[in-house]
C-alpha positions in Angstrom: -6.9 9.2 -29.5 -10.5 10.2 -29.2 -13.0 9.4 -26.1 -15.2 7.3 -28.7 -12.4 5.8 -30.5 -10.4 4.6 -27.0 -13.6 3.3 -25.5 -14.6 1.1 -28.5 -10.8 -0.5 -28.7 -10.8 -0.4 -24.9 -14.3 -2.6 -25.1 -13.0 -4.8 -27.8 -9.4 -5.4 -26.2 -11.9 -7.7 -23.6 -12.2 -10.6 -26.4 -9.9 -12.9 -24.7 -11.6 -12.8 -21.3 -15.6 -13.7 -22.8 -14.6 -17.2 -22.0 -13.1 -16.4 -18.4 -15.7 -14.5 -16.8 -19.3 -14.8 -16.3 -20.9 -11.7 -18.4 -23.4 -11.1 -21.0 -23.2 -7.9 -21.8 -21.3 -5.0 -20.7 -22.9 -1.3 -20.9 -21.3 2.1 -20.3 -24.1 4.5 -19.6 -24.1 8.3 -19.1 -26.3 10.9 -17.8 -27.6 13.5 -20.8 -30.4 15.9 -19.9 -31.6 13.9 -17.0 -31.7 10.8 -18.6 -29.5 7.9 -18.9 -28.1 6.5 -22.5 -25.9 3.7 -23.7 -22.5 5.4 -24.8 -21.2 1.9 -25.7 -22.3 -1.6 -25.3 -20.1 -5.2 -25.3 -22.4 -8.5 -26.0 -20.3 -11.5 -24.4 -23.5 -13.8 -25.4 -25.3 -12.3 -28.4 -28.4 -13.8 -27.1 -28.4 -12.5 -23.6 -31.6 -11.0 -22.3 -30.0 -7.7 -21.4 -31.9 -5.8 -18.7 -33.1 -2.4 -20.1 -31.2 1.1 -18.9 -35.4 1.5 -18.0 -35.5 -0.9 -15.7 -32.3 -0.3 -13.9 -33.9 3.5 -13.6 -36.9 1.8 -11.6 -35.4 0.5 -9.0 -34.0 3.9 -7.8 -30.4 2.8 -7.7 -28.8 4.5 -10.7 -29.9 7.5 -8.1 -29.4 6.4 -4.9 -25.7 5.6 -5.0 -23.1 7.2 -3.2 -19.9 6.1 -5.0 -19.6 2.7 -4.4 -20.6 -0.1 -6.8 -24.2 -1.7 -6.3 -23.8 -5.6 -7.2 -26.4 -8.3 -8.1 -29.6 -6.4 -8.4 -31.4 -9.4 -10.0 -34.1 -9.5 -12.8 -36.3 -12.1 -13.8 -36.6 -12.8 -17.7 -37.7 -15.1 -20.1 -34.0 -16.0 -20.7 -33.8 -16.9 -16.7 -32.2 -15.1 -13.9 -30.4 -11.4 -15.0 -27.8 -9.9 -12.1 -26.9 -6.8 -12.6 -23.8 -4.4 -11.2 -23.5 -0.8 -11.3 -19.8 0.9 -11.3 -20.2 4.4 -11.0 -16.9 6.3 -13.3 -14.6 7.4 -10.9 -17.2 6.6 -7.3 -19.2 10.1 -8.4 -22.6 8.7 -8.3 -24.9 9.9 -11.4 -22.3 10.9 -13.9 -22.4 7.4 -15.4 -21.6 3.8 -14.9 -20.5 0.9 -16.0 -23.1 -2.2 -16.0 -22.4 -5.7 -16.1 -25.0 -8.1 -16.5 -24.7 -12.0 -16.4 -26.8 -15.2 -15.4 -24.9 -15.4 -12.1 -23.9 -13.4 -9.6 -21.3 -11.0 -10.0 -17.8 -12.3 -8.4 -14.9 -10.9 -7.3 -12.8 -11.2 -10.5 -15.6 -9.7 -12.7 -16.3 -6.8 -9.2 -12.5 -6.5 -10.0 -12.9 -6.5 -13.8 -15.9 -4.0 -13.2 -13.8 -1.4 -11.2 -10.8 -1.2 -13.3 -13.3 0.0 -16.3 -15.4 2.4 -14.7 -11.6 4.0 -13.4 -10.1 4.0 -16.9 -13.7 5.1 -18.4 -14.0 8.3 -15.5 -13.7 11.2 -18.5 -16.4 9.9 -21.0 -19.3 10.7 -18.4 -18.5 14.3 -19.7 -20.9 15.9 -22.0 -21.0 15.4 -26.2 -19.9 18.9 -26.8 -16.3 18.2 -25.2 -13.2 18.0 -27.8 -11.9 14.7 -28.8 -8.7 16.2 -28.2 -9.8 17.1 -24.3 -11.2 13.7 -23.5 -7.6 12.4 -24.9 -6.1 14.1 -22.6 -7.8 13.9 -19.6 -8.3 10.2 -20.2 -4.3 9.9 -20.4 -4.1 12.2 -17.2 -5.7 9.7 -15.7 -3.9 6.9 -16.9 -1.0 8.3 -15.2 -2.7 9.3 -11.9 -3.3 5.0 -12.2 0.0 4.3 -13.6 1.5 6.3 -10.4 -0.4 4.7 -7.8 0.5 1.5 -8.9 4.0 2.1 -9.3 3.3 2.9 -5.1 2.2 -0.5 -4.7 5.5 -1.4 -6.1 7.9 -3.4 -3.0 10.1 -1.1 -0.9 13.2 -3.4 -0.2 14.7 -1.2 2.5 14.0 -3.8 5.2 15.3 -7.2 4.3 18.2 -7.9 6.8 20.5 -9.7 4.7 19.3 -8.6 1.0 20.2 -5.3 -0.8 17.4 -4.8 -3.4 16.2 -2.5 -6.0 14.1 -2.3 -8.9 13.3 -0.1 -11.7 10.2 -0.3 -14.1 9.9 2.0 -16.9 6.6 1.8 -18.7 6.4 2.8 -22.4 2.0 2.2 -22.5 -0.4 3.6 -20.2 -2.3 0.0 -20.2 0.2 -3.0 -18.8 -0.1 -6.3 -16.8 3.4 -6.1 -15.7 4.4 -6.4 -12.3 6.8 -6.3 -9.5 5.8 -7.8 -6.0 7.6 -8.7 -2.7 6.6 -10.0 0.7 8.4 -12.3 3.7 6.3 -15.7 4.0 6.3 -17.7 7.3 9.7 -17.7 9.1 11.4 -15.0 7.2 11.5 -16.6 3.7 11.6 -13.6 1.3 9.7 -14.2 -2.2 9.9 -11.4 -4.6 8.0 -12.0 -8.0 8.7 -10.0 -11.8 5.8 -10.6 -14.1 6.3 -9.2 -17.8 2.9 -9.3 -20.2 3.8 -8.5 -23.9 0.6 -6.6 -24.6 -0.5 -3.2 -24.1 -4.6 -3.4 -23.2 -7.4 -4.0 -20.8 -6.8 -7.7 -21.2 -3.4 -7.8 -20.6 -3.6 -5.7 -17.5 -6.8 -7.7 -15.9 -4.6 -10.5 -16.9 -1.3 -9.1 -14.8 -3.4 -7.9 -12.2 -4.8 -11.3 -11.2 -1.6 -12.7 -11.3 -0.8 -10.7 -9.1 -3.3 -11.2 -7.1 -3.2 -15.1 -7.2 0.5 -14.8 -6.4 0.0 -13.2 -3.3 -3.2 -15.3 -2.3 -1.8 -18.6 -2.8 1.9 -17.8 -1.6 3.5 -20.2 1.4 6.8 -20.9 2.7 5.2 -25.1 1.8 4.9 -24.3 -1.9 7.7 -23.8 -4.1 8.1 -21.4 -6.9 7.5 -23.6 -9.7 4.1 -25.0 -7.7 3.2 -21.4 -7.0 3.4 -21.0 -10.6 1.2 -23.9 -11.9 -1.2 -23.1 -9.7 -1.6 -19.6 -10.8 -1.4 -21.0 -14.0 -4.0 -23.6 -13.9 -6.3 -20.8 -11.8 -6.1 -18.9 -15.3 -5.6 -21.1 -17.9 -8.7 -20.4 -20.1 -7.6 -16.1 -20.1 -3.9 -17.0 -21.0 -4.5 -19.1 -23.4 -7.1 -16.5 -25.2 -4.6 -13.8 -24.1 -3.2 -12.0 -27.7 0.4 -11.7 -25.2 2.7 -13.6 -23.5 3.2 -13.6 -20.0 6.8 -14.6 -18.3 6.4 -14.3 -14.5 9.4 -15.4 -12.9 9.3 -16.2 -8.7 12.4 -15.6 -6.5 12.0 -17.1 -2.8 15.0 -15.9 -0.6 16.1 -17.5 3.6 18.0 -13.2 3.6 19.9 -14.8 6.4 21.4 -18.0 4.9 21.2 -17.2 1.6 19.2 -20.1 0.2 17.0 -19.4 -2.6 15.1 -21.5 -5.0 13.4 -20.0 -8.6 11.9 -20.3 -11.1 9.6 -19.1 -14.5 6.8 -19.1 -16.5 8.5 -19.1 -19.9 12.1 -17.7 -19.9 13.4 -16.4 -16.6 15.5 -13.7 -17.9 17.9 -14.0 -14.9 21.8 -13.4 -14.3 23.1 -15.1 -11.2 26.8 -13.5 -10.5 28.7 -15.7 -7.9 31.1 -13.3 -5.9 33.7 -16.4 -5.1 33.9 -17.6 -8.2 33.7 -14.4 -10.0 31.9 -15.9 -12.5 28.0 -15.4 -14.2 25.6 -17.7 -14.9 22.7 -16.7 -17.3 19.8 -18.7 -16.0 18.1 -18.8 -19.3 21.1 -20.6 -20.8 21.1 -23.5 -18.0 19.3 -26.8 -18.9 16.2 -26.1 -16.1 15.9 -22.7 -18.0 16.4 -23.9 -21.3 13.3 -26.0 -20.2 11.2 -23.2 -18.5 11.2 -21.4 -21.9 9.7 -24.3 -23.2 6.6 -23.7 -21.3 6.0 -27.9 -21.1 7.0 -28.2 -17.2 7.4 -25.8 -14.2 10.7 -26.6 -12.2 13.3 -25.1 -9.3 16.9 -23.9 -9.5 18.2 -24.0 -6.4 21.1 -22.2 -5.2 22.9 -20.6 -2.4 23.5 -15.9 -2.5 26.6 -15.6 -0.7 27.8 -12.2 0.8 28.5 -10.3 -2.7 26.5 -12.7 -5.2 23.9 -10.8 -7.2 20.5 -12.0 -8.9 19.2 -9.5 -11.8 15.9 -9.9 -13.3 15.4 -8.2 -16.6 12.1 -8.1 -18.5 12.7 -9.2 -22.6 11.9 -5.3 -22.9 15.6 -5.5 -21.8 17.3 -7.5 -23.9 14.8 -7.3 -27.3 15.9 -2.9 -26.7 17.2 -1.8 -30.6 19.9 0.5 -31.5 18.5 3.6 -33.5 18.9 2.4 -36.8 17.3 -0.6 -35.6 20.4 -2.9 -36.6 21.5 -4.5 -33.1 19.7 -5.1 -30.0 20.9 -4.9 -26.3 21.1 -8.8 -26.0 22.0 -10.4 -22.6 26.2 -10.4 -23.3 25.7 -6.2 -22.6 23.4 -7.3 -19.7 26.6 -9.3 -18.4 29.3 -6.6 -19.3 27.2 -3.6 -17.6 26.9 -6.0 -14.4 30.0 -6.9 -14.2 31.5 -3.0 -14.6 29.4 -2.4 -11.5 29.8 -5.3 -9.1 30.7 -3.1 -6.1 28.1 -0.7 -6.6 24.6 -1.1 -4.4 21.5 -2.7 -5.9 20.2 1.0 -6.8 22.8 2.4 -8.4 23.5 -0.9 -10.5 19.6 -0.7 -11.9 20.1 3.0 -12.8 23.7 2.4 -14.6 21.5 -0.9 -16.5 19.6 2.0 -17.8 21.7 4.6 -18.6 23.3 2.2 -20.6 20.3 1.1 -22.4 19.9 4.6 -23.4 23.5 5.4 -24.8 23.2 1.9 -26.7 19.6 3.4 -28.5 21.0 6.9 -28.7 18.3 8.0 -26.0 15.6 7.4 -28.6 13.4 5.9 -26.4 12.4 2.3 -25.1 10.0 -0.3 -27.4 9.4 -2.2 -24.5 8.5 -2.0 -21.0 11.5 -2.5 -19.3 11.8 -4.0 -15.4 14.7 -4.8 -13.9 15.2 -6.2 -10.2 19.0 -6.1 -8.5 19.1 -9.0 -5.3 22.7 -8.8 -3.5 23.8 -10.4 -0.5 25.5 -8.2 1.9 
């Protein structure tokens, strides 16, 4: 894909967040024989009074910064108050910038919004004469420089007393909202969150990432999963319900020493409980709470106690919706079940990594549709 081409479906893939967040207009700028030019420009409000690249020029701070973002410069216009952030590409001050303009101050969901562009926009500050070819690919080197460092941000579970976790997350885009995240609350309570977003752009993944955000901001031992959820939900209505994706975001909270654990989903929770004692599974989805949680019409808990040898496995619907090569079959949750149960004994790591070598045989190594995540909880 060429520089031009990615940055006008990149600016267009922003649609479903006009509503959400308070911006006129969006301008990528770049610096061309000493001077600065509009490369590409996104009108939120086709009557905003956008503020001239001129008169950004004239107040010296297109020149004077030093990598980080300059927010709220305001302007006064015929068409009332103009504020005005600058988001240098990549922090290096001069080589272009991202501006965002709106009637109000710029806030930490649009600062947020505002970073994330002028990261994945870093290569177009580059001069015209450059190959589309060589923006491509530097653009999708840094995609995966990104893609990396947030797989870093990614839990290590190495530390729960009690719990034996892993988790795997295969990305088939450079652009996803998906998500894994763990932390302990108050008094040792262990929540541990899987969020899955269907689409593949900058919407999607400013919609996972303040999920993910929300999640860990609003998280308490005194709110349970399914109020966690609402809330998040009710924090973000206006951008899901624009969204052109699903999200299913399902939330685990774990006592590691006692075992007690309550869950729950936004939309189906893609979940396989296997009770050691019993030696029996239970397919959350197919239980009348998660029959109802697919529904999306009410957030509620399943409660339940891990005992030493019970596993939870969280699967993304990249899992399950996987096709064989001739595109005839598809992994479906019974395979889920059979590869679980021909590796009960196994740890949490090596049962993720035999889920996905057996993904692989089933599409011939043909490579995944879907983003796949899987998370493996046992109780030692």
């Amino acid at each position: 894909m060429g520089a031009e081409t990615f940055i006008e479906r990149l600016m267009r893939s922003l649609d479903p967040l006009k509503d959400t967040l308070s911006i006129g207009c969006l301008d990528v700028i770049v610096r061309r024989d000493g001077s600065y030019i509009s490369k590409m420009k996104k009108m939120f409000d086709g009557s905003f009074p956008v503020v001239a690249i001129t008169r950004l020029v004239e107040t010296g701070a297109l020149d004077s910064i030093e990598g980080s973002p300059v927010l709220n410069l305001k302007f006064a216009d015929t068409g009332g108050e103009v504020y005005s952030s600058l988001f240098p590409l990549a922090g290096e001050a001069g080589a272009g910038f991202i501006v965002m303009q709106g009637h109000s101050p710029t806030g930490p969901a649009e600062k947020a919004l505002g970073l994330f562009l002028a990261e994945m926009l870093a290569d177009q500050a580059d001069g015209p004469g450059r190959e589309d070819a060589e923006a491509g690919g530097k653009y999708r080197k840094g995609l995966l420089d990104m893609r990396e460092i947030q797989a870093k941000l990614f839990p290590r579970f190495g530390d729960v007393d009690g719990l034996d976790i892993a988790s795997v997350y295969l990305p088939v885009e450079l652009m996803s909202g998906d998500f894994i995240d763990a932390f302990l609350l108050e008094d040792g309570l262990y929540q541990i969150t899987g969020c899955d977003v269907t689409g593949y752009d900058a919407a999607s993944s400013y919609v996972g990432a303040a999920m993910r955000t929300l999640v860990k901001s609003l998280s308490s031992r005194k709110i349970v999963p399914s109020a966690l959820i609402n809330l998040v939900v009710s924090k973000l209505d206006r951008a899901l319900s624009e969204l052109n994706s699903l999200v299913y975001m399902t939330i685990f909270q774990i006592e590691p020493k006692t075992g007690k654990t309550r869950a729950s989903s936004l939309g189906r929770m893609n979940t396989i409980l296997y009770k050691a004692m019993k030696k029996g599974f239970v397919v959350l989805n197919k239980t009348a709470i998660g029959g109802d949680l697919a529904k999306r019409h009410s957030f509620k808990d399943i409660s339940f106690v891990l005992e030493p040898g019970d596993i939870l496995l969280f699967y993304s619907n990249g899992v399950t919706e996987i096709p064989t090569e001739d595109g005839r079959n598809i992994f479906g949750e019974d395979r889920i079940v059979q590869c679980l149960n021909e590796n009960l004994a196994e740890s949490s790591m090596d049962i993720v990594h035999a889920l996905v070598e057996a993904l692989s045989t089933f599409n011939n190594h043909s490579g995944f549709t879907f983003d796949v995540l899987l998370i493996s909880i046992k109780k030692t």
